[in-house]
C-alpha positions as CSV (number, residue, x, y, z in Angstrom):
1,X,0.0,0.0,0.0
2,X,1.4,3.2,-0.9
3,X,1.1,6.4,1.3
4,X,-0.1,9.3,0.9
5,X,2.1,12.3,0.8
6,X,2.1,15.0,3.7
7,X,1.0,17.7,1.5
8,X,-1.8,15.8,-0.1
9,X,-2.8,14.7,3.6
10,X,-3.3,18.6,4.6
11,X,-4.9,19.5,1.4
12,X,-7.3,16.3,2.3
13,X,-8.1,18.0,5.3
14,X,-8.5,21.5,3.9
15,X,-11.0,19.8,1.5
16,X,-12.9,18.6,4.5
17,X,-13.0,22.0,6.1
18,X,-14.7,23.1,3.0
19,X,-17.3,21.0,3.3
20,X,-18.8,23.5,6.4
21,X,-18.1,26.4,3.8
22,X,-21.6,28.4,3.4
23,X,-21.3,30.0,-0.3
24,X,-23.6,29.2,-3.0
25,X,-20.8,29.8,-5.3
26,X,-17.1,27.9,-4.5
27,X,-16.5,26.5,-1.3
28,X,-13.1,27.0,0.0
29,X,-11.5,25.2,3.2
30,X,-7.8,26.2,4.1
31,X,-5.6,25.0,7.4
32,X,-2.3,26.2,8.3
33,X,0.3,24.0,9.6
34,X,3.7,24.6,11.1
35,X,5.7,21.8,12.1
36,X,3.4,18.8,11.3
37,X,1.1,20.7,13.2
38,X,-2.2,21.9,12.4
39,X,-2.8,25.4,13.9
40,X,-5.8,26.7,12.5
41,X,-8.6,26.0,10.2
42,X,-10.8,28.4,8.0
43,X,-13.9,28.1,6.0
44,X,-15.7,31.0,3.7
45,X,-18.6,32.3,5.0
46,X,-20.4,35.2,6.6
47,X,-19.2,37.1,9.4
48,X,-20.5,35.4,12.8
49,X,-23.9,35.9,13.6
50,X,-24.7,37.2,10.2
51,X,-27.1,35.2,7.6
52,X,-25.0,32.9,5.4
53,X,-26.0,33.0,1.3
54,X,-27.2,29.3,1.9
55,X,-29.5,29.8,4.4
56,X,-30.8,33.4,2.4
57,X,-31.1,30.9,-0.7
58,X,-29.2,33.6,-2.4
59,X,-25.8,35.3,-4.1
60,X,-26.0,38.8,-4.6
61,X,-22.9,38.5,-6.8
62,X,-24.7,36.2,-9.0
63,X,-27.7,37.7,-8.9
64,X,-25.9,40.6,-10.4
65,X,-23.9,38.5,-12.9
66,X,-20.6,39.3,-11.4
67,X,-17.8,37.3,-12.7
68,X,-15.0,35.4,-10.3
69,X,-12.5,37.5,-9.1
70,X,-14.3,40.6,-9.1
71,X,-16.1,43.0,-6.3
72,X,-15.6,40.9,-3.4
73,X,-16.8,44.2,-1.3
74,X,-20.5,43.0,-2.4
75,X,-19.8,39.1,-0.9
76,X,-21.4,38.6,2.6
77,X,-18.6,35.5,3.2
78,X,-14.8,36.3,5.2
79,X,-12.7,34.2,3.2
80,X,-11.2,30.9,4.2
81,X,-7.6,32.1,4.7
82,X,-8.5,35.1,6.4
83,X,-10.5,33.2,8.8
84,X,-8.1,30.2,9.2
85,X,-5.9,33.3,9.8
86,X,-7.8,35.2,12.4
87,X,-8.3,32.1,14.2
88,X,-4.3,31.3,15.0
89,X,-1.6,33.4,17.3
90,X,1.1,34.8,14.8
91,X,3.9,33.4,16.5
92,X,2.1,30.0,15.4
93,X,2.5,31.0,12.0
94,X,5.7,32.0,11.5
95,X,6.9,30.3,9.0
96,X,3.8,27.7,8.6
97,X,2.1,26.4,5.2
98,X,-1.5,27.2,4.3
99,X,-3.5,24.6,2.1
100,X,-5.9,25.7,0.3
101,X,-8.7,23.9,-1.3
102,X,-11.8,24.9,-3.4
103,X,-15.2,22.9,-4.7
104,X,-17.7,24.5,-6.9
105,X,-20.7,25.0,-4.7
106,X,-22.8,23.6,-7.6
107,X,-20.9,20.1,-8.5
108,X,-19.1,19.4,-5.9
109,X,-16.0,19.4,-7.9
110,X,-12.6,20.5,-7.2
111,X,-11.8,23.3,-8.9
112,X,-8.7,23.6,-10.2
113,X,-6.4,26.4,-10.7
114,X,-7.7,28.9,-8.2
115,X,-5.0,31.2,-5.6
116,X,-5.3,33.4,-3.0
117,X,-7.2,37.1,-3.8
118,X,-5.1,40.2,-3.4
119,X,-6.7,40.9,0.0
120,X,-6.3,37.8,1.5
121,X,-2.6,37.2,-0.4
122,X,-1.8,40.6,2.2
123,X,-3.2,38.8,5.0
124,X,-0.8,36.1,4.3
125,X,2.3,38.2,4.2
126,X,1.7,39.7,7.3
127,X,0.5,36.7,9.4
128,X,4.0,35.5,8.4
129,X,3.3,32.1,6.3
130,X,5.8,31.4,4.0
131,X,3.9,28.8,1.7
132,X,0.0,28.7,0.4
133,X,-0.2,25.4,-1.3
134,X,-3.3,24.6,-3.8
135,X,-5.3,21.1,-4.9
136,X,-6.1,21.7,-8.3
137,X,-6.8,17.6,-8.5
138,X,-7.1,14.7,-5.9
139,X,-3.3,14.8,-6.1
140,X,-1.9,17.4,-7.8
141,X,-1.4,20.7,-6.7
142,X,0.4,24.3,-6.9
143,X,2.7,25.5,-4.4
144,X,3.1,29.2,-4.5
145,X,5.9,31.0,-2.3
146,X,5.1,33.9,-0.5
147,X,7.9,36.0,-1.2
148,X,7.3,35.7,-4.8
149,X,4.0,37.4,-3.7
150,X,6.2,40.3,-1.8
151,X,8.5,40.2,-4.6
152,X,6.1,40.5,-7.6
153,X,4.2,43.0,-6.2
154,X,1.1,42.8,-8.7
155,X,-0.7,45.7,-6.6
156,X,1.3,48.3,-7.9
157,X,-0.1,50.3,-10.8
158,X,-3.8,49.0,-10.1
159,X,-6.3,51.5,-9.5
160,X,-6.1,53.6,-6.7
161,X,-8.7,54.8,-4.1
């Protein structure tokens, strides 16, 4: 019997998480680890004690035809880094990975190809985690470093305030 790799292990349990995800849209789960340690875990969804889309039955961002990637300000849902990240001590993750998985709130399927969003890519930088790693299948994935994010600043020159 061959075993399965750490990183696919994590990203098995970052799929998991997002099964308690509460968009109608994609479904993301992320954990970070330091260590061989799991610190935290994070799931989108609204903020606590706010209504979630699934129990409203409805997406204002797809009610208004708004394509990925675009005018998160109008999505009810904290992403799942940001709240894997407020739920962990810094000093935890220092250094620590962060798996990321997402499943299309419709199929069920894992959907490949998908990264951190600008705001939650800063949140990453400054909690410290040095590595966000992605499934795009069952057992492949994308590991992206975080100083490349630093490094490649792909902020600069967008549109301002």
């Amino acid at each position: 019997m061959e075993r399965k790799s750490k990183i696919n292990y994590y990203l098995d349990i970052a799929q998991t998480v997002a099964t308690r995800a509460t968009c109608l849209r994609r479904k993301f789960g992320a954990i970070i680890v330091r260590d061989d340690v799991i610190i935290s875990t994070g799931y989108n969804g609204a903020p606590r004690g706010r209504k979630n889309c699934c129990d409203l039955g409805t997406c204002l961002r797809t009610e208004m035809n708004i394509p990925r990637g675009e005018r998160y300000e109008l999505c009810r849902s904290v992403h799942a880094e940001a709240n894997a990240i407020i739920s962990a001590a810094r000093d935890r993750m220092l250094g620590a990975d962060l798996y990321l998985c997402c499943v299309d709130g419709m199929s069920g399927e894992l959907v490949p190809g998908t990264t951190s969003c600008q705001m939650c890519k800063r949140l990453v930088i400054n909690a410290g985690i040095q590595r966000v790693i992605v499934r795009n299948t069952a057992e492949e994935y994308t590991i992206f470093s975080v100083d490349d994010w630093v490094t490649n600043d792909d902020s600069l020159g967008t549109i301002g305030y």
